[in-house]
N, C-alpha and C positions, 0 to 999 in steps of 0.2 A: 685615551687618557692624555696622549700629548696634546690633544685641543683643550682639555679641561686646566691641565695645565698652566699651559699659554693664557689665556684669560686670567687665570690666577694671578701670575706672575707680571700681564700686563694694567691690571687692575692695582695688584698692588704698588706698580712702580706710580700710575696715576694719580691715585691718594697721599702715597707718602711724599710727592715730587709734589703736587698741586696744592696740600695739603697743608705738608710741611712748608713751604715757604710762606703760608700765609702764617703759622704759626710762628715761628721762626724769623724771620727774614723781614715778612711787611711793614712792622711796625718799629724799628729801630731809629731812634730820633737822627735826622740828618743823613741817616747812611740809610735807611730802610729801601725795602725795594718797591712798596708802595703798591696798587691794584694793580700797575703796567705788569709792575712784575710778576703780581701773582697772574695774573692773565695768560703771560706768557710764558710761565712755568706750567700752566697744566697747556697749552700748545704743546710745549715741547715734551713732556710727559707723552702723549698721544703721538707724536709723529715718531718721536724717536722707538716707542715699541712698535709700531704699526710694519718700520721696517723690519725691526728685531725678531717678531714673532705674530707676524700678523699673517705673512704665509705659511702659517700651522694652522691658525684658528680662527683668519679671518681678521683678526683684532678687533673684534667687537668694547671689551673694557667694560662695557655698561649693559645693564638689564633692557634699558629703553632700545640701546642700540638692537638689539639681538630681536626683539620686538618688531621693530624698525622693518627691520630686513626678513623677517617673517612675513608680515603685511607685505612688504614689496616681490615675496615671492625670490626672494635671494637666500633663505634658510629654512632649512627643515623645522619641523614642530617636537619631530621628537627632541631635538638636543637643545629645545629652550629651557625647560629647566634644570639638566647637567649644566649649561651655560652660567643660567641667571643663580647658583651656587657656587661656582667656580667665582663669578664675579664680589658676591658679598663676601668671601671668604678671603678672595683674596685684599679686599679694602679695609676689612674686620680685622684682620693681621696686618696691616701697612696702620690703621690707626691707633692699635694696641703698639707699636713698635714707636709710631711717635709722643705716645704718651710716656712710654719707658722712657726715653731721649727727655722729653718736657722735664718729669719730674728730676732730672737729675740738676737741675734748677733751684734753689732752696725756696725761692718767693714766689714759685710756679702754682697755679691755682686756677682751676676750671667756672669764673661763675657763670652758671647758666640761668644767671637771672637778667642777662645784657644778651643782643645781641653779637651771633658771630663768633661765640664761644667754642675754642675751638675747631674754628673753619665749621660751624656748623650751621646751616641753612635756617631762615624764620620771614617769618612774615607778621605784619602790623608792628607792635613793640620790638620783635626781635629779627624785622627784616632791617638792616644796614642804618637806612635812611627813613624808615617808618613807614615804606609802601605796605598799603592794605591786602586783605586775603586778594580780592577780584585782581589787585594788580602783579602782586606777585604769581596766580594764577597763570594768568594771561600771558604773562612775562615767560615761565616756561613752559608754559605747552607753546607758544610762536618761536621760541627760541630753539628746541627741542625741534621740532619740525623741520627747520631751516638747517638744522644740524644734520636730522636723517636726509632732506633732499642734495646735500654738498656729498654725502658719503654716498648714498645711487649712484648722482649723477658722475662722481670724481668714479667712483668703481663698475661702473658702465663699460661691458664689453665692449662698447664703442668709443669709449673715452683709452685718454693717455694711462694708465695703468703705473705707469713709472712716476707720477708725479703726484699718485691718490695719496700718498700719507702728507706732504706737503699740505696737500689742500684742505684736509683736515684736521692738522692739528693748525694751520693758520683760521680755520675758521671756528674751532675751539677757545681759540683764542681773542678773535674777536666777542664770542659770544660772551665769556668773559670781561668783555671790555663795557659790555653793554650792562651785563647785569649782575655785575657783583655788589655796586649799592644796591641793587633793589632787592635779591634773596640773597647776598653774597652768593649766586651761583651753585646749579647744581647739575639739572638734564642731565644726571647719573645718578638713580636711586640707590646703587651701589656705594656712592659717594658719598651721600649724603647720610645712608646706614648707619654706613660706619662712623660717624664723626658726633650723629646723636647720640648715638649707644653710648660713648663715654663721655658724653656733656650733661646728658640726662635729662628731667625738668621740662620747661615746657618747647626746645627745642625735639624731643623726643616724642612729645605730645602734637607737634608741629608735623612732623615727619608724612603723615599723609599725604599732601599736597604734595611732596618731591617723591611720591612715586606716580601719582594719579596723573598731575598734567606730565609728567617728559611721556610716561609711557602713552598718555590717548595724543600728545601731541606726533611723539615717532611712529602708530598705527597710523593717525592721519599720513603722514610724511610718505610711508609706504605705500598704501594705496591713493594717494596722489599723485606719485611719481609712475606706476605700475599701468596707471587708468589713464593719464593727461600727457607726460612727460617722455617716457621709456619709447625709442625708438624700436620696433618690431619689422623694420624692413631689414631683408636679407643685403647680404653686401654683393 
């Protein structure tokens, strides 16, 4: 239960932290913190639990992840779906918590007839910049991929260990960097869950594709790294 937990608890901080600032924070004329920011709020979301509570549970945070590391032969089977619950639950409460916070706003109002509504992922009309299904596609399952091979290879008995949360949530954050126009980001179906569920509409209608490519993109990522990558010589 303290690994179901921890997931919980670090999923929720990733949503409400990565989540929240995009609602909040981005878009404040002059002062906002802009995509840099939100980029590197959910970096820092991810590194900062990673040490917190990541040697309890691994710090997985996302379904894809736990996926990820299944295929790579780094996680059991049985505890992916305790896992991949712990993680909606805990994102499902981190976005109901920021909509309580929102509405205390008088002019506050969800439409989910725009892209981005509520940090919430889209593709075509309600991907950012108007990237197509194929490209929003593409965009996370390569993105997603590239995610699971930074966290093997950073968590590699033969890598630095002391420096894996680092690396991850810097490359979090890049990913971020790269594709918040284009789905406003997701490669966490957990993430993205939650933030449709209370947008509604055709973001919710949307929601397919952010679980379909991060998850076959972090299977690929697993047995990539496991079959090409993974060094198997004794020390």
């Amino acid at each position: 239960m303290k690994k179901l937990f921890a997931e919980l608890f670090g999923t929720y901080w990733l949503v409400f932290g990565g989540c929240g600032s995009a609602i909040f924070a981005a878009g404040i004329p002059d002062l906002g913190i802009g995509f840099m920011g939100v980029a590197l709020a959910f970096g820092l979301t991810v590194l900062t639990m990673a040490y917190a509570v990541g040697h309890i549970s691994g710090g997985h945070f996302n379904p894809a992840v736990s996926l990820g590391l299944w295929a790579g032969g780094r996680f059991s089977g049985k505890e992916l779906i305790p896992y991949i619950i712990a993680q909606c639950a805990g994102a499902i409460a981190a976005a109901a918590t920021l909509y309580i916070i929102a509405t205390g706003k008088t002019e506050f109002i969800i439409d989910n007839t725009k892209a981005g509504a509520f940090a919430s992922n889209g593709y075509g009309a309600f991907s950012p910049m108007g990237y197509s299904l194929e490209a929003c596609f593409i965009t996370e399952f390569i993105l997603t991929l590239f995610f699971l091979l930074i966290i093997l290879g950073a968590t590699d008995k033969f890598a630095n260990g002391k420096f894996a949360g680092i690396a991850i949530g810097l490359g979090l954050t890049l990913i971020h960097l790269i594709s918040i126009p284009i789905t406003n980001t997701s490669v966490n179906p957990a993430r993205s869950l939650s933030q449709a569920l209370f947008a509604g509409g055709e973001p919710l209608g949307q929601l397919w594709l952010f679980w379909v490519a991060p998850v076959l993109g972090a299977i690929a990522a697993g047995f990539i790294y496991k079959s090409l990558l993974q060094n198997h010589d004794k020390i």
